[in-house]
N, C-alpha and C positions, 0 to 999 in steps of 0.2 A: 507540326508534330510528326514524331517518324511512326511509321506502318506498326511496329510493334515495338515494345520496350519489356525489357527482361531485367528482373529482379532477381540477385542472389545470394543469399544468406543462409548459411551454415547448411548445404545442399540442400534449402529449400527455394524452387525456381518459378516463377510466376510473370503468366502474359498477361497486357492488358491488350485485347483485341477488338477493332472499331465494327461496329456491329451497322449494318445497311439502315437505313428509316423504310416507310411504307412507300414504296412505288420508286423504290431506287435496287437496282441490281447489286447481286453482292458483290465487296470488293475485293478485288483479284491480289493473292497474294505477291509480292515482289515490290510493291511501291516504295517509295523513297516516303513519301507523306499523304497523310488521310486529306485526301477532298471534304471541301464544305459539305453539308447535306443540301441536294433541292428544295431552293425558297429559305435557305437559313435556319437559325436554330441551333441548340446544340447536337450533338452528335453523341449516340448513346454507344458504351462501353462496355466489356465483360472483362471480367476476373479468371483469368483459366488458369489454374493448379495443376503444374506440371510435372514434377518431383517434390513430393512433400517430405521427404528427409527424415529425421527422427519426428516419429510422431508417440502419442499416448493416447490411451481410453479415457476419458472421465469418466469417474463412477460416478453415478445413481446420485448419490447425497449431494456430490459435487456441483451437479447438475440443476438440484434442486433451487441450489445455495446461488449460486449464477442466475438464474431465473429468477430468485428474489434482490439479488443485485441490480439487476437490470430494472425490475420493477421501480425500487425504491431511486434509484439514478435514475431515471424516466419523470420520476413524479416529484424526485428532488425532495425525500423521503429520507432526514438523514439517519433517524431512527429506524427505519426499514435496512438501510443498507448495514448497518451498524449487526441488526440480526442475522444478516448475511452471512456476516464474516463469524458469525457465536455456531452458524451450522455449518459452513464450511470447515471449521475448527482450528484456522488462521489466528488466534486471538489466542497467546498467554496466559494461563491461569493469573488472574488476580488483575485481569489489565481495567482499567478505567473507563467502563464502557460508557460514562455520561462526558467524558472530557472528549473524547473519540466523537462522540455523535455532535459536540460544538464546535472541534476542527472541520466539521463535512459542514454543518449547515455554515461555517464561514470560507469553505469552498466553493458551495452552490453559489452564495452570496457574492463571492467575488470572480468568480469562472463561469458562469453562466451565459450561453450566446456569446461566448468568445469563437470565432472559426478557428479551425484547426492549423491555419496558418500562421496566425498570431500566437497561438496559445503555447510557442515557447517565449515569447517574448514576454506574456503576460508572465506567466509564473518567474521567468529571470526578476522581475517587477517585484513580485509580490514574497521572493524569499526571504529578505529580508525580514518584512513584519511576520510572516509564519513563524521561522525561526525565534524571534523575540515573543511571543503569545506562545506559544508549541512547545515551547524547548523541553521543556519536562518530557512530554509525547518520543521525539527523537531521542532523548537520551534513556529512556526506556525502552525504547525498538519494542512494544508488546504485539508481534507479529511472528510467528512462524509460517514458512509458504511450503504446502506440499511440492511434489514434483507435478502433478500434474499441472496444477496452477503454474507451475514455472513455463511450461509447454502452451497452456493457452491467453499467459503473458508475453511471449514471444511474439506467438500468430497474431495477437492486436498489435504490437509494438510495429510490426512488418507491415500488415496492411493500415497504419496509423499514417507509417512512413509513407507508404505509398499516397495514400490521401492527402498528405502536405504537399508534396512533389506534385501532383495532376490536378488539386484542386483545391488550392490552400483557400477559397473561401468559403470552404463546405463547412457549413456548421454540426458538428456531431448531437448536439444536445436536441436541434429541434428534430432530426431524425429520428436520434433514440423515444421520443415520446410517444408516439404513436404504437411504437412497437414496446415500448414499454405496457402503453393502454392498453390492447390486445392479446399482451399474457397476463394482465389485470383479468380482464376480461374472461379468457380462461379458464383463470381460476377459480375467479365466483360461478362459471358456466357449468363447472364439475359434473355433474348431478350426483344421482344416487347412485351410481357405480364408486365414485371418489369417497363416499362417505362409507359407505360401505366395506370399503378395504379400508376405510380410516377404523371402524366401530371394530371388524377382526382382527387389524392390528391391536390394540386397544386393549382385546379382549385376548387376548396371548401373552399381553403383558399381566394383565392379571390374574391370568392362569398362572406363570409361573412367578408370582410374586410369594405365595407361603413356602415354595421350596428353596429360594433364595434370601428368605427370612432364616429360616431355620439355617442353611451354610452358612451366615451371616453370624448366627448364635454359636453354633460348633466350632468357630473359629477364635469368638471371642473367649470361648470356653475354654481352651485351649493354650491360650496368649498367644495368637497368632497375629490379633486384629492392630493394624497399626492406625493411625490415623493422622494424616496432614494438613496441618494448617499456615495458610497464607495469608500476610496481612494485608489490611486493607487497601486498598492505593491513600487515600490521605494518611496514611499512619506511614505506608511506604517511604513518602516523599517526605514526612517529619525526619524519619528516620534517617533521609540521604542528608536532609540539611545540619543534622545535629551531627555526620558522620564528617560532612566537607567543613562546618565548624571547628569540629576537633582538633580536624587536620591542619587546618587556616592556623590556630592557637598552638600547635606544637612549633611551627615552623615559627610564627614569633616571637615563642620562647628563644629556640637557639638564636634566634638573631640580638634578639636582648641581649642574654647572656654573650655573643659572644662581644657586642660592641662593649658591653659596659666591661669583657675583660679586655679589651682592646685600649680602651681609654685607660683604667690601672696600670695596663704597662705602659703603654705610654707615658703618664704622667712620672709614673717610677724609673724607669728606663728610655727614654726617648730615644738612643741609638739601636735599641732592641727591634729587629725588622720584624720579629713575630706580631707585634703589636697592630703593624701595616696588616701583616698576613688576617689577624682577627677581626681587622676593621673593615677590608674588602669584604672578608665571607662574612658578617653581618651585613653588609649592602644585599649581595647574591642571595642570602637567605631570604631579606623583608622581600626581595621582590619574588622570589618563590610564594613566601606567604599572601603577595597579592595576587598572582596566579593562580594559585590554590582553588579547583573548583568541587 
């Protein structure tokens, strides 16, 4: 393995550098390759960030929302992670949040204890059947991602990479647990400082909750007040099928119509090339209408 390896993506630059064991001298920069450790073993590594590129803050909430990600991925919690993504505010009005939490618990199911090295291989594997159970999920995309998400999507993506590349049989999941358990742990350990800023938060909400009633009033007084509503997800997904239905039935219609005027002239007219012309574009049309999704 060479002295150091450098990674770099969109000017972000990152060393992995061999780090000594106990009773062995540090090693002198310039070598071509990292020596064994004394008596064997592996040989421990650092992550050192050397120009971090475009970077971003997470806010507070965002922060929160990742900590309860992490928790509910840890503990394989697909309903926890599902709340995650309700407070990070990733999740489209109206999206299906019990269909969402059956995709994850049949990821835990089938991605679980996969190493990081295999785990493109598994998912090439397994798109097929997602795809065919999921598809509803995909073709509703109910995900919006901030920018920040985008930035600390990145940073896993890079060091994901890196962990395939140096040590494709690292398993990510029995790592994640522990440290999963530990912000578990945390947060039941809160004390009374946490609750406490829980009860004045609390209590600020309903402080101002009669002056926000009353603007609430003054506006409807006024015909200011609008109000939007979104339909269900199982009403949603009636509604696509009786939409792609329609569409399935218009197209063959004209193909109907045009074969059966295809056939009249023909039968009328046999040297008449039109006849050809409407007997083609009813072929092109049904198979339009079996495409029709």
């Amino acid at each position: 393995m060479r002295k150091i390896s450098l990674y770099l993506a969109q000017s972000l630059a990152l060393f992995i550098r061999p780090l000594p064991v106990a009773g062995e001298a540090p090693i002198p920069p310039g070598q071509p390759a990292v020596p064994p450790p004394p008596g064997g073993g592996p040989r421990p590594f650092q992550i050192a960030f050397v120009d971090f590129g475009m970077v971003a803050e997470v806010p507070e909430h965002l922060r929160a929302a990742l900590r309860e990600y992490v928790i509910g991925l840890g503990t394989r919690d697909a309903a926890r992670v599902i709340r995650s993504y309700v407070a990070a505010g990733v999740l489209l009005p109206g999206a299906d949040l019990r269909r969402l939490e059956e995709v994850h618990e049949e990821l835990f199911e089938r991605f679980w204890g996969v190493s990081i090295g295999n785990l493109r291989q598994v998912a090439m594997s397994q798109a097929r059947y997602f795809f065919s159970q999921y598809r509803d999920l995909l073709y509703s995309a109910p995900f919006q991602i901030q920018v920040e998400l985008l930035f600390v999507g990145r940073a896993m993506g890079l060091l994901a990479g890196m962990g395939t590349h140096l040590a494709p049989e690292f398993d990510p999941w029995a790592e994640t647990l522990p440290f999963a358990e530990s912000l578990a742990a945390e947060e039941l350990g809160g004390g009374w400082r946490a609750a406490a800023a829980e009860l004045v938060a609390q209590g600020r909400v309903l402080l101002g909750l009669p002056r926000r009633i009353e603007a609430l009033a003054a506006r409807a007084l006024r015909g200011q007040l609008t109000v939007q509503i979104t339909a269900a997800p199982d009403a949603r997904r009636l509604q696509e099928r009786l939409e792609r239905s329609v569409r399935r039935l218009g197209w063959t219609v004209a193909a109907t119509g045009s074969a059966v005027a295809g056939a009249l002239l023909r039968a009328a007219a046999p040297a008449d090339p039109l006849a050809n012309v409407l007997l083609v574009a009813a072929g092109v049309l049904f198979v339009v209408a079996l495409l029709t999704r």
